[in-house]
Each structure stands twice: as C-alpha cells, then as structure tokens.
N, C-alpha and C positions, 0 to 999 in steps of 0.2 A: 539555403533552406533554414526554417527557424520554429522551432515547436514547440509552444507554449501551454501552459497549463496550470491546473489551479493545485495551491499546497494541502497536503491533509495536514491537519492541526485539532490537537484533543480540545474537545467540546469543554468550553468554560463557563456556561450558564450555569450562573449556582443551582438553580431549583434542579436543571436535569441531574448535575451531580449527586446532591443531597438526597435527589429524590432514589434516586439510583441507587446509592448505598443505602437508603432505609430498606429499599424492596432484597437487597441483599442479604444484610443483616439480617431481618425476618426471615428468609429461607435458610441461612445458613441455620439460625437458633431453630427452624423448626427441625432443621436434620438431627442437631444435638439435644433435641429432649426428644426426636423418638427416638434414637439409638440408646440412650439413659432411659429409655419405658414412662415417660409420660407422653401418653400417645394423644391424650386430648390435647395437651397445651400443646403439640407438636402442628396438632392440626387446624390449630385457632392461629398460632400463627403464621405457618402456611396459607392461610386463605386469608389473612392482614397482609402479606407481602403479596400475594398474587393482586390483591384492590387496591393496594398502594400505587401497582405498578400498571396497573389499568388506569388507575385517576390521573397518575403521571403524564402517561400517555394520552388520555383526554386533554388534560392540559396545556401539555406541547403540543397536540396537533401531529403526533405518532415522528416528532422532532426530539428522540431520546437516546439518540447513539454517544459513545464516548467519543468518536469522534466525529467531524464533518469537514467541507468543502470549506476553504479561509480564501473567501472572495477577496480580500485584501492584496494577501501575500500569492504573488505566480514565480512559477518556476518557468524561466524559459533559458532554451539552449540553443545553440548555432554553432557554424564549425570554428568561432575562434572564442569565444565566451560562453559561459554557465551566469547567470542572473539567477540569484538566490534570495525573497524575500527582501529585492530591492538591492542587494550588494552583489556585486560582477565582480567573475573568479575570469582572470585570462587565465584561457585552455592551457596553457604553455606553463602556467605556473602551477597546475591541478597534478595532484600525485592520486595513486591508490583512486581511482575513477571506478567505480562500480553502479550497475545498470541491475535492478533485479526488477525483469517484466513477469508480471504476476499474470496479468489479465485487463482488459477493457470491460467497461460497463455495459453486461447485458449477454458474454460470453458464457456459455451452458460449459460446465467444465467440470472434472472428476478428477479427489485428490489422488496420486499414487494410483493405485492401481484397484480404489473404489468404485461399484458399479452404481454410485449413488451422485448422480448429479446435481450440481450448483449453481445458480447465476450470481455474475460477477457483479459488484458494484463500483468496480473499476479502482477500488482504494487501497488495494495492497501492494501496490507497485513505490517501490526505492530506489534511489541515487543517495549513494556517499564519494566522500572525495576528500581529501586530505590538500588543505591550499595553506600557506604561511605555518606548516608546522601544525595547523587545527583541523580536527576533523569535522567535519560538516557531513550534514546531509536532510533527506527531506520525506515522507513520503508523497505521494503524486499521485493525480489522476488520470486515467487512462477514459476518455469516455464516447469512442466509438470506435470500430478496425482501423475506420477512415486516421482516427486522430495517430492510433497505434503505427499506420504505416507512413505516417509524417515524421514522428520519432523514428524511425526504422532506417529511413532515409537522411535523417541526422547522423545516424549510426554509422550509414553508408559513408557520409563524407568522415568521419572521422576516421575510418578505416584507410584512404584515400590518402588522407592527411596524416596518416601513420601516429595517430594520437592514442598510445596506451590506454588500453581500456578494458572491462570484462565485464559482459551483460551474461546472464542466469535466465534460467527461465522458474515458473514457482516451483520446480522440484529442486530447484540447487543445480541443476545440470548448465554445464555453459553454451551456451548457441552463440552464434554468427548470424548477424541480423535475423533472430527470431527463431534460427531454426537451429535442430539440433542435427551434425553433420557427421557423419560416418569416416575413416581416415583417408577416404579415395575422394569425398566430398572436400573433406578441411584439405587435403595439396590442391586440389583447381582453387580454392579459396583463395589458399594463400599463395599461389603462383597467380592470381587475379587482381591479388592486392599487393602484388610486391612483399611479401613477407617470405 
C-alpha cells in the first residue's frame, strides 16, 4: 500500500504577501489610534485595510491564503520508505516518526469541546521524523475519508512491521489507526499487533 499526497508549503507570491501585510498593518494601526482616541484616523484606516484586502482578493481570484497546495513537491509513504519533496528516508533509518491527523478536506469538526462547527480544508495535518541526525518534516494534505483511510492503512502495515511510530489526533491525544482506544481496547490492540 502506498499513500500519496500533495505538500503544504507557505504561499510565496509576492503581491499575496505584501498585500497581506499592508491589509494587516492598517488594521493593526487602526486598533492603535483608537485605543490612543483618535477615533477618526482609527477608522479611515480601518476601512483602507478592509479595501485593500477586498482588492487583494479581487485580484487573486480569492487565492490569498498564507499557505497552499505545492503541486510540485508530494509526500508519499509505504511500509519500507517516506519520500519527502523528492528525497527517500528508508523507514529503518527514520527516528522520532510522528503522525499528527488533524482532519480531511471537508470534515464538519468542533475544536475541544466547542459547540461551534468547522469545515476542514484538509491542511493541518503533520509528519516529522528525525532521519541522519536531521529533523524533517512536512505538513500534508488530507483531501477525502477515502484518501484518510489509505494512510490509515499505511499505518496499519507499519504497525505489522513493528515500525516505531506515534500518530495524534488534532487534540494531541494519541490514537491507534485513527482512533482513540480505551485500556481493554489498547491490550486486543496490542496482543493484535504483537506488542
């Protein structure tokens, strides 16, 4: 099994950059002259950085995130290699392997224990890993259950394979292929997997 997928990598379009920190800039200075009681200039620039960042946004084509999808660079995994941005980690040689699944593109999800729902855009999900002494790592996209339960199944062979590893789920809590496991769960797990 082999799960592939595209790198997240910060947006390096200068105009979105640039344009980004002007629309910041102006909000920030609009916060600090009205707190200092110039409440006009507060609000002149206030409404300069809100059209800055409307024109922005016309102008990209609503393409103004800090980060995006790096069609170039894929991450793909398998049960004996990690392919990272074109360079292959053998598994055998990979220390400190960490798995943090955030979410898939399009998943309705609440943070903690918030009764205010999200949809995911599948881009907060990480892998690090410690290979030659360097720490590496990436974030990744997740972009359907479908794609989630291909990785999941990678996960599976690794477990199989008795390949050191530790996946999270976006609260920090650690799961066992995706799920989080009670102490009567984790012993069949791990009398499953030979641990």
């Amino acid at each position: 099994m082999e799960f592939t997928t595209y790198i997240i990598k910060r947006n390096t379009d200068k105009t979105v950059v640039s344009g980004n920190t002007i629309v910041l800039v102006l909000i920030i200075a609009a916060l600090i002259t009205g707190v200092i009681g110039f409440v006009k200039t507060a609000t002149v620039l206030f409404i300069l950085g809100v059209a800055a960042g409307i024109i922005l946004f016309v102008i990209k084509k609503g393409n103004t995130q800090a980060y995006v999808l790096s069609k170039e660079n894929k991450l793909v995994i398998n049960s004996t290699s990690i392919e990272l941005e074109g360079v292959v980690y053998d598994i055998e040689k990979i220390k400190d392997l960490k798995f943090v699944i955030h979410s898939y593109a399009g998943l309705r999800y609440s943070e903690g224990k918030s009764r205010i729902y999200q949809t995911s855009d599948g881009t907060l999900n990480y892998l690090t890993f410690t290979a030659d002494g360097k720490e590496t790592g990436c974030r990744y996209y997740l972009n359907s259950e479908k794609h989630t339960f291909i990785l999941c199944q990678v996960l599976q062979e690794f477990y199989y394979k008795k390949v050191p590893f530790i996946e999270t789920d976006r609260d920090g809590n650690q799961t066992y292929l995706l799920k989080r496991l009670d102490e009567k769960e984790l012993a069949a797990f791990k009398t499953k997997y030979g641990y």
